[in-house]
C-alpha positions in Angstrom: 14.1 -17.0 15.3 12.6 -13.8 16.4 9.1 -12.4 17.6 8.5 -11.0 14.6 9.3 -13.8 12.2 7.3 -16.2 14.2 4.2 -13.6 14.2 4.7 -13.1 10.4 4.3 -17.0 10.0 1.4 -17.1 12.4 -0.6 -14.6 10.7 0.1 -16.4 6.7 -1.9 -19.4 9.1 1.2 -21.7 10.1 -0.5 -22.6 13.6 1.7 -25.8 14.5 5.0 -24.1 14.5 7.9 -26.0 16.1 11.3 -24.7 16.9 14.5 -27.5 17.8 17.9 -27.1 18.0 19.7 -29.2 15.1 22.6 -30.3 17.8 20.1 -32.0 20.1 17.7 -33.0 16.8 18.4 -36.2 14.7 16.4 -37.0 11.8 14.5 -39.6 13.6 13.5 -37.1 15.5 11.7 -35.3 12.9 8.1 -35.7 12.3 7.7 -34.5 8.5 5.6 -34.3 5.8 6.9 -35.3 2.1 6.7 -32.0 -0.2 6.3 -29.4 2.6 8.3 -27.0 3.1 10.7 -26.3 6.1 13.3 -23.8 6.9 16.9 -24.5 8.5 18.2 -21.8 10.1 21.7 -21.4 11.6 24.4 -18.6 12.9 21.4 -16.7 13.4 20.5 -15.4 9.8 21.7 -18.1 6.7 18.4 -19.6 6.2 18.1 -23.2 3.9 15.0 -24.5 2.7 14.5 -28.3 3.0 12.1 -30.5 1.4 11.5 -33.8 1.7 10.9 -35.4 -1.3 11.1 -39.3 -1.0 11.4 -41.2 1.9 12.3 -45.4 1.7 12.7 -48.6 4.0 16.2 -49.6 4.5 16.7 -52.9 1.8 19.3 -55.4 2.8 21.5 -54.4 -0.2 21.3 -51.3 1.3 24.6 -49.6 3.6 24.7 -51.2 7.2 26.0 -48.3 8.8 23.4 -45.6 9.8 26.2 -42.6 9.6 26.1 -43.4 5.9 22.3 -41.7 6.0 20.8 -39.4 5.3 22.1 -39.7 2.0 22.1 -36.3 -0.5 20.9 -37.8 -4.2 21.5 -34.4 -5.6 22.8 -31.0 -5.4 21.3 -28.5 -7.6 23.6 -25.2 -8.2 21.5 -22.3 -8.3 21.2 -18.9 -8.3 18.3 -17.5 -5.7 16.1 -14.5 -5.6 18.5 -12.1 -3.1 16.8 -9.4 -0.9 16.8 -6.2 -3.1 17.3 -4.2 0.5 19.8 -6.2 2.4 21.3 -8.2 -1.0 22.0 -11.0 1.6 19.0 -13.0 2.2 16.9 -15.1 0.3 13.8 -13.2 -0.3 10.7 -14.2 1.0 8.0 -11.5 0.1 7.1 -9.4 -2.8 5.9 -6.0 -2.7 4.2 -3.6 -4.8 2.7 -0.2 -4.6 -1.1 -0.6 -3.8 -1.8 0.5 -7.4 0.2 1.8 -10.4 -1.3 5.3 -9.7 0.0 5.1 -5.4 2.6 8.1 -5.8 3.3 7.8 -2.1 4.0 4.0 -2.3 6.3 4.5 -5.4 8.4 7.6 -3.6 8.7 4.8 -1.1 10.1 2.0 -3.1 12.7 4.5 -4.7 14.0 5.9 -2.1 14.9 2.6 -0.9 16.7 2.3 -4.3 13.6 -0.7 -5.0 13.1 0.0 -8.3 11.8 -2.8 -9.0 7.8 -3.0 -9.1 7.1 -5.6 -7.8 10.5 -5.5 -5.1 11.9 -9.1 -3.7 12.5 -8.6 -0.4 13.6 -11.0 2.8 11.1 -11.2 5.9 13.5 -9.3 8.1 14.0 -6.3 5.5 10.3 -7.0 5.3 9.3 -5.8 8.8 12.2 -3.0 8.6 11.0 -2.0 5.6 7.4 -1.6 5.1 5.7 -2.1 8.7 6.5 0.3 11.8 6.6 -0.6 15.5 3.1 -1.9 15.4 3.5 -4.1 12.9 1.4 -1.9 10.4 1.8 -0.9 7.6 3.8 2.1 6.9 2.6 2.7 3.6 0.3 1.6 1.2 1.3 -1.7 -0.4 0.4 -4.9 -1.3 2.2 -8.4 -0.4 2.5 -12.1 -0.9 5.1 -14.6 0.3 7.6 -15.8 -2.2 8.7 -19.2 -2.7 11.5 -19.4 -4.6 12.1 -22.3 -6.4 15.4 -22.1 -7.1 16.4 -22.7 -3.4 14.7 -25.9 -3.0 17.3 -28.8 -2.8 16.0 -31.9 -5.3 
């Protein structure tokens, strides 16, 4: 994960951030919270969203073997919310023109073919996009994170 990333998520208030690498990291590793969100990433850019949903004691009617767990309940086909820049990611932010009257922020959005008002954007396109080498912003907007629902596994 880069700088920037782990910045962005610093300044939305995400203080007790934790990086592991998932080939040294089992599950019982893991300390997690049921119904929060957290984000798998791998080959450097496919990001998955994991929540935790239900968690239960092994019953003796249960499988013995523990390479039978975790076990998936459900798989959900879905369609996500793509980055309108990059149209690979998942997107993470929106982003609108300060106001409906900001002719500055709408030349902005069009010229990145953004047509869209609000735009659905990923967090690396994000900090490409509309901040420069300060992390400023480079032009009058206004944005939220984006949870897309769709890309939460049930």
């Amino acid at each position: 994960m880069g700088q920037r990333a782990k910045e962005f998520i610093h300044s939305q208030g995400h203080t007790s951030m934790k990086i592991q690498f998932m080939q040294d990291t089992k599950l019982a590793d893991l300390t997690c919270r049921l119904g929060e969100p957290y984000v798998y990433i791998h080959q450097g850019r496919c990001e998955h969203l994991l929540v935790f949903r239900n968690i239960c004691m092994r019953q003796t009617t249960d499988k013995i073997s523990l390479e039978d767990y975790p076990i998936c309940t459900y798989l959900k086909k879905f369609k996500s919310v793509i980055c309108r820049i990059c149209e690979e990611k998942a997107s993470r932010i929106v982003v609108a023109p300060k106001s409906t009257w900001n002719t500055l922020a709408e030349k902005t959005l069009n010229t990145y073919r953004l047509n869209d008002s609000p735009c659905f954007i990923c967090n690396t396109c994000f900090a490409k996009f509309a901040l420069d080498e300060d992390g400023e912003k480079s032009f009058p907007f206004v944005s939220a994170p984006f949870f897309d629902k769709n890309t939460v596994k049930h």
